[in-house]
C-alpha positions in Angstrom: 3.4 9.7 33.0 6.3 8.6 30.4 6.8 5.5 32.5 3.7 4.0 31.7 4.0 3.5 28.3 5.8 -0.1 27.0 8.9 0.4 25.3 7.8 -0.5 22.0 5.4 1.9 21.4 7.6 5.2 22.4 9.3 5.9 19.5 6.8 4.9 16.7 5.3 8.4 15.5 2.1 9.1 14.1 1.0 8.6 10.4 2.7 12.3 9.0 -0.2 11.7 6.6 -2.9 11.0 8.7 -2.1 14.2 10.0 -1.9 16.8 7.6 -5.4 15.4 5.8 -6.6 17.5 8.2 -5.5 20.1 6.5 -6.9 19.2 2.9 -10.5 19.9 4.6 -9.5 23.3 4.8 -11.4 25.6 2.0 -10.3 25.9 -1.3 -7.2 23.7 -0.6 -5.8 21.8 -3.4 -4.7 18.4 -1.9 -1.9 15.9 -3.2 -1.0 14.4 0.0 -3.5 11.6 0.9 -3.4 7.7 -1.0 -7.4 7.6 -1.2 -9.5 6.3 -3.3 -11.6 8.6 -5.5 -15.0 8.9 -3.8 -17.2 9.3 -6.9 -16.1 5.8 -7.9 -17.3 3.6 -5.0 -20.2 1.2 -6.2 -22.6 2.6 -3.6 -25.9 1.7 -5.9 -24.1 -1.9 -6.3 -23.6 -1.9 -2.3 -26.6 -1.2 -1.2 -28.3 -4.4 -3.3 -25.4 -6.4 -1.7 -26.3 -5.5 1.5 -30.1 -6.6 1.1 -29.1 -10.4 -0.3 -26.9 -10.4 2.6 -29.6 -9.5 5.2 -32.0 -11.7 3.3 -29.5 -15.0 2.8 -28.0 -14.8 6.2 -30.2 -12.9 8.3 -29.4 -13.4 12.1 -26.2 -14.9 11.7 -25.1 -11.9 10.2 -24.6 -10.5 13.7 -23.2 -13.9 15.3 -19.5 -14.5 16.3 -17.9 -16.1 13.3 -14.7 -18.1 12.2 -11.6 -16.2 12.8 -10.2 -17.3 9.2 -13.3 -15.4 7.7 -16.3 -15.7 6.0 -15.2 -19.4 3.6 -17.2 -18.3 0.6 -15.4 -15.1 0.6 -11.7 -16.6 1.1 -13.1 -19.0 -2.1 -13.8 -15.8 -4.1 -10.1 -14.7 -3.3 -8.9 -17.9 -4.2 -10.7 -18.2 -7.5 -9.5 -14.9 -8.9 -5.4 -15.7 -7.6 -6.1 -18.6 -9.4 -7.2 -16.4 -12.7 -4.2 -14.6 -12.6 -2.2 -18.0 -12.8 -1.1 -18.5 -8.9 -2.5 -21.3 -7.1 -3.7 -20.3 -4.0 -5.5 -22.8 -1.6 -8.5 -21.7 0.5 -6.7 -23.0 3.6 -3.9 -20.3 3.1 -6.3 -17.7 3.2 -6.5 -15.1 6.2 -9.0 -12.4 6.1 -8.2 -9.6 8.1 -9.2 -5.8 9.1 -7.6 -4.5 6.0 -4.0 -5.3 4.9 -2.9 -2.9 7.7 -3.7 -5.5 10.0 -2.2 -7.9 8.0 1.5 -6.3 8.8 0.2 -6.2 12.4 -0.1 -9.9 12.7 3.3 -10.9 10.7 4.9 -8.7 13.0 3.5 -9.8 16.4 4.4 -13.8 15.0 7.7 -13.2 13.0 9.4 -10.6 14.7 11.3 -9.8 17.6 13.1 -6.7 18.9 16.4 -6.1 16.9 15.8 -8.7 14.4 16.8 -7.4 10.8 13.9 -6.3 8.5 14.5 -5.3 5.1 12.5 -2.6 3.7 12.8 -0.6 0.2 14.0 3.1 0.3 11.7 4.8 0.1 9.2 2.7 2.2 5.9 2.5 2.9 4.6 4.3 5.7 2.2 2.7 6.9 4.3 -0.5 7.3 7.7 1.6 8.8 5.0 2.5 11.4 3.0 -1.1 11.6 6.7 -3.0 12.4 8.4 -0.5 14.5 6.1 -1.7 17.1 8.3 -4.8 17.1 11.4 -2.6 16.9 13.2 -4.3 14.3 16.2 -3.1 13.1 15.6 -1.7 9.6 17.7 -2.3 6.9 16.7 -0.1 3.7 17.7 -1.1 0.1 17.1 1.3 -2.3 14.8 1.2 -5.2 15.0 2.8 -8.6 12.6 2.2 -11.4 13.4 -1.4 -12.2 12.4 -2.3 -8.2 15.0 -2.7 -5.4 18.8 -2.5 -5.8 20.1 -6.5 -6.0 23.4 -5.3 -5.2 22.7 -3.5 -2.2 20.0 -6.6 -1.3 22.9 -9.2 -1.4 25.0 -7.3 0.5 22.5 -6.5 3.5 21.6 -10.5 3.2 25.2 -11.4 3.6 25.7 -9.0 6.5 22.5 -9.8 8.4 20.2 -12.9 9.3 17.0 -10.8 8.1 13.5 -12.6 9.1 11.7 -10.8 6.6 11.5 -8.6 3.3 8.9 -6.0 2.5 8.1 -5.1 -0.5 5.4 -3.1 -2.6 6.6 -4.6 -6.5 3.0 -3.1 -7.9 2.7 0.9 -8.4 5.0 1.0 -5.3 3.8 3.6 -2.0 5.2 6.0 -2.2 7.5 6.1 -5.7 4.4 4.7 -8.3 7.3 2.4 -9.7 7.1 -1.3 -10.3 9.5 -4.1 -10.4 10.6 -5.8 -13.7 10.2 -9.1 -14.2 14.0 -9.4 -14.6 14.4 -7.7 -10.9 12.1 -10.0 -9.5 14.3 -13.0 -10.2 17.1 -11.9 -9.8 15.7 -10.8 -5.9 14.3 -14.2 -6.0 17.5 -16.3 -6.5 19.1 -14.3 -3.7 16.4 -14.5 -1.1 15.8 -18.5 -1.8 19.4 -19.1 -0.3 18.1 -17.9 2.3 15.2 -18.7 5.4 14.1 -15.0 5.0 10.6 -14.5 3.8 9.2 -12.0 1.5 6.0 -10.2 2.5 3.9 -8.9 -1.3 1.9 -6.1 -0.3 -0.2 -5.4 -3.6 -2.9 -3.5 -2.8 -3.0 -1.3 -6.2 -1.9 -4.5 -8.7 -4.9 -4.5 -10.4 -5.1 -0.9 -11.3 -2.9 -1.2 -14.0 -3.4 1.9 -17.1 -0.6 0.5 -19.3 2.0 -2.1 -19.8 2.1 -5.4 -18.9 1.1 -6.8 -15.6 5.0 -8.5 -14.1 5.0 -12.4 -12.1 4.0 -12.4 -8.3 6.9 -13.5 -6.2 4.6 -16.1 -5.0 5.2 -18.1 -8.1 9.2 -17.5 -7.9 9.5 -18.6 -3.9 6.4 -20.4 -3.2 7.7 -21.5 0.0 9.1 -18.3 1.6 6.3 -15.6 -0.1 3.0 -14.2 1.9 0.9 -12.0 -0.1 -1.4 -9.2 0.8 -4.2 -8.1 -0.3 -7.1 -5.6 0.6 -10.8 -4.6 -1.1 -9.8 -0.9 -0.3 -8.6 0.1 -4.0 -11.1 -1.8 -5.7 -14.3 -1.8 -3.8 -14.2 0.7 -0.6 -11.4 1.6 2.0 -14.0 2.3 4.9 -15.0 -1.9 5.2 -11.3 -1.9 6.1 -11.4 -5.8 4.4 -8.1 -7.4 3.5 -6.2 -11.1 3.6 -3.2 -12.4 3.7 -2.4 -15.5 2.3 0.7 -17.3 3.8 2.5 -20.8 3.6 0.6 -23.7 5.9 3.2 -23.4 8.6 2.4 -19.6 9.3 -0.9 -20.1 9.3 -1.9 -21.7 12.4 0.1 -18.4 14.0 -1.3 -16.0 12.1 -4.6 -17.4 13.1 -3.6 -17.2 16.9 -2.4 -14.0 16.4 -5.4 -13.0 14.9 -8.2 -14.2 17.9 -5.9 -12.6 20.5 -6.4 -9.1 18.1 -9.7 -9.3 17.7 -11.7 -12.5 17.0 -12.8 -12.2 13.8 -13.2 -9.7 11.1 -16.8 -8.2 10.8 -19.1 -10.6 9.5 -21.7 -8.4 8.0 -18.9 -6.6 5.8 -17.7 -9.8 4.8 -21.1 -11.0 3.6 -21.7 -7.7 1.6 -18.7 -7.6 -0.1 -19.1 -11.6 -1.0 -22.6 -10.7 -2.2 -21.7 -8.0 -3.9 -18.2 -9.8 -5.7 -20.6 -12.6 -6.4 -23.2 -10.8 -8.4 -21.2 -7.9 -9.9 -18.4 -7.7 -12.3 -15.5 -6.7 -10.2 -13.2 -6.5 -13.3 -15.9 -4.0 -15.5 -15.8 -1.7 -11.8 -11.8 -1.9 -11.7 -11.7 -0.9 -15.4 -13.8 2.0 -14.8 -11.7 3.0 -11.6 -8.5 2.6 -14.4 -9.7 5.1 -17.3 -10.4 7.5 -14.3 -7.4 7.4 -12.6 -5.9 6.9 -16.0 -6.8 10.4 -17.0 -5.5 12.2 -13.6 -2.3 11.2 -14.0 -1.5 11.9 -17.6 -3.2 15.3 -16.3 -0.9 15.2 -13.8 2.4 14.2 -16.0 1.4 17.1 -18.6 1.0 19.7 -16.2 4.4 18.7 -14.5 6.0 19.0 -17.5 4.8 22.2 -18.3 5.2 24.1 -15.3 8.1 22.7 -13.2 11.7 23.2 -13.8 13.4 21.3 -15.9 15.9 19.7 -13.1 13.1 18.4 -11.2 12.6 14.4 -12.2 9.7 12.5 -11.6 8.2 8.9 -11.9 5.5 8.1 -14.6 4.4 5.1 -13.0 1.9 2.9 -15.3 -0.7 2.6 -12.9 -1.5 2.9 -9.3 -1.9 6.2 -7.5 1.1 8.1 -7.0 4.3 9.5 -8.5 7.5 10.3 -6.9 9.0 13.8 -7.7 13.1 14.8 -7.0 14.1 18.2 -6.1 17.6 19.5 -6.4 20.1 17.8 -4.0 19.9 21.3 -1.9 16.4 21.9 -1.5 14.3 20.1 1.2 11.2 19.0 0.4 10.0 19.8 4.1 10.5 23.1 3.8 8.7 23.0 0.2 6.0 21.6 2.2 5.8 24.0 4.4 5.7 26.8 2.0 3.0 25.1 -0.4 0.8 24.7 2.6 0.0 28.3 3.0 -0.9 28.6 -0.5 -3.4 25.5 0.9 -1.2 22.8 -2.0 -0.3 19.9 -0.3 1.7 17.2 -0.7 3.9 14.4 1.2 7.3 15.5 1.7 9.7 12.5 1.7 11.1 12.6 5.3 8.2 9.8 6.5 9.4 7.1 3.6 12.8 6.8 4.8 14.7 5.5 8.2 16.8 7.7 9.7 16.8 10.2 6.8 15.5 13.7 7.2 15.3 17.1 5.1 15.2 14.9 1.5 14.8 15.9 -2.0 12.1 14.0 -2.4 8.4 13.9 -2.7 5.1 12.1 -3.4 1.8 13.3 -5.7 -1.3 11.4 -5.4 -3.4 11.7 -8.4 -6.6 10.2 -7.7 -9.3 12.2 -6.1 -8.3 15.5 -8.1 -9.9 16.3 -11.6 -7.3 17.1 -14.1 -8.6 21.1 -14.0 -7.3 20.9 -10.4 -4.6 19.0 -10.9 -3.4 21.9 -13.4 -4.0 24.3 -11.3 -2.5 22.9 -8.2 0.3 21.9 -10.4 1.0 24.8 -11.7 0.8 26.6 -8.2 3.3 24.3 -7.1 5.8 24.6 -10.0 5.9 28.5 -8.9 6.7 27.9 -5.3 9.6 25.4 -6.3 11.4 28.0 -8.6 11.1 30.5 -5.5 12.1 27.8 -3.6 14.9 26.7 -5.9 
């Protein structure tokens, strides 16, 4: 039966964190582990209003085979907030697609080809480490620390290798929570522009910023060699699986290729809704609400961390987003602290899935956002007992 499958999709494992949400269902378990949205905060009220002006505006073409760029009064919506954060983004360069999961689906299937060198950070994003190995790249991780992605390290891997592309998550990074400085950015960006590589901006937790100050896209620093990604799923809802990318004019007409052979179009009638309902709502009053909430569960989270954990054990305090990034001692796997925490129904993501080629780390990720801050003590505190027996 193995000799049916293509080569390409052999080796690519499933989501480690797809899987064990199956086990925060369980009763009475006190979940860490998955990067979703809170819930409580989607504008469902909002939503359904959306939905009527959409049925009432557009009525049977709701339902009709549409563009494959997307739904234009959307991509203009997009385009007008870019351009209130200062980047000047055209409509042509805009891509909507079925999240920004399919986003990394279609630069992959038009950029890269088996063995070509992909730099990713360490840790990575899972979701993308599983979206490109498709391709089968060869990965080249660079390291990142709380400043964003070791320059040193970057140059070198540049210098060694003709890398295609870069990936990188500079906002409240998946999995670590940290975000690039501003210095770190150019600094990244006067190496890469000696070079044809491009740099992919996944930001799909930017705008949920709880303090400091928000750091300059790439896309103003390498205009030319920068796509950017975006989705609706951390600011409206995950489950319309609605994103964009928005890419340079001579990846377009690819991307667009790429994109009817996938699938046509995106839905039309979730693109309508969401345009009706960006178009007579305040997106930035709903994102600020989303912020104090989130907001709360983290400092919950960072007080109870510091109360009951060890002292050795270091951890990010990222200034928005929704995770943090926890380090064990050097001899304890995180695995195996997994394992342990499960059957006292805490979970969490070990670090094993974040890295290539790395197995049995010190490292692990806490999401903060669909836990109240009692629960997050609790939970917290349940874990802090299980490391020291651990430890």
């Amino acid at each position: 039966m193995d000799s049916l499958f293509a080569e390409r999709i052999r080796d690519v494992p499933r989501s480690f964190i797809r899987e064990i949400l199956k086990d925060a269902l369980q009763p009475g378990a006190i979940s860490f582990a998955g990067g979703l949205p809170n819930p409580k905060l989607f504008p469902i009220d909002a939503l359904k209003q959306a939905s009527d002006l959409a049925f009432a505006e557009y009525g049977n073409d709701l339902f009709q085979y549409s563009e494959s760029e997307g739904f234009t009064p959307l991509r203009q919506l997009i385009v007008e907030r870019y351009r209130q954060q200062g980047l000047a983004v055209k409509l042509e360069n805009v891509l909507i697609t079925n999240g920004s999961q399919q986003g990394l689906d279609l630069l992959g299937k038009i950029l890269i080809d088996k063995n070509d060198a992909l730099i990713i950070e360490e840790p990575g994003y899972l979701g993308a480490i599983q979206a490109f190995s498709l391709f089968q790249p060869k990965y080249c991780p660079v390291p990142v620390s709380e400043q964003g992605m070791n320059c040193e390290a970057l140059a070198a891997v540049l210098k060694a290798e003709q890398a295609k592309l870069i990936y990188i998550v500079p906002n409240f990074q998946n999995p670590s929570g940290i975000t690039y400085s501003n210095s770190n950015r150019r600094e990244m960006a006067h190496l890469i522009e000696q070079t044809n590589c491009l740099l992919i901006e996944d930001n799909p937790y930017g705008e949920l910023r709880f303090s400091g100050e928000h750091q300059q896209s790439f896309a103003t620093l390498l205009p030319e060699q920068c796509v950017l990604l975006g989705t609706f799923s951390k600011t409206v809802v995950p489950g319309f699986r609605l994103g964009w990318i928005v890419a340079p004019d001579r990846l377009l007409d690819k991307l667009v290729t790429a994109k009817q052979a996938a699938d046509l179009h995106t839905n039309q009638l979730v693109q309508c809704i969401v345009f009706q309902y960006l178009r007579n709502n305040s997106l930035d009053e709903h994102i600020h609400r989303i912020v104090e909430v989130y907001g709360r569960q983290k400092d919950a989270m960072i007080t109870a961390m510091e109360k009951y954990f060890p002292e050795n054990i270091c951890f990010t305090r990222p200034e928005g987003g929704m995770f943090l990034w926890a380090s064990l001692p050097e001899n304890v796997s995180a695995l195996e602290l997994f394992h342990r925490a499960a059957k006292e129904k805490v979970l969490f993501v070990p670090g094993d899935p974040f890295y290539i080629n790395k197995s049995n780390v010190n490292t692990l990720r806490l999401n903060f956002t669909c836990v109240d801050p009692q629960t997050i003590d609790t939970g917290i505190e349940w874990l802090g007992r299980i490391i020291r027996q651990q430890s």
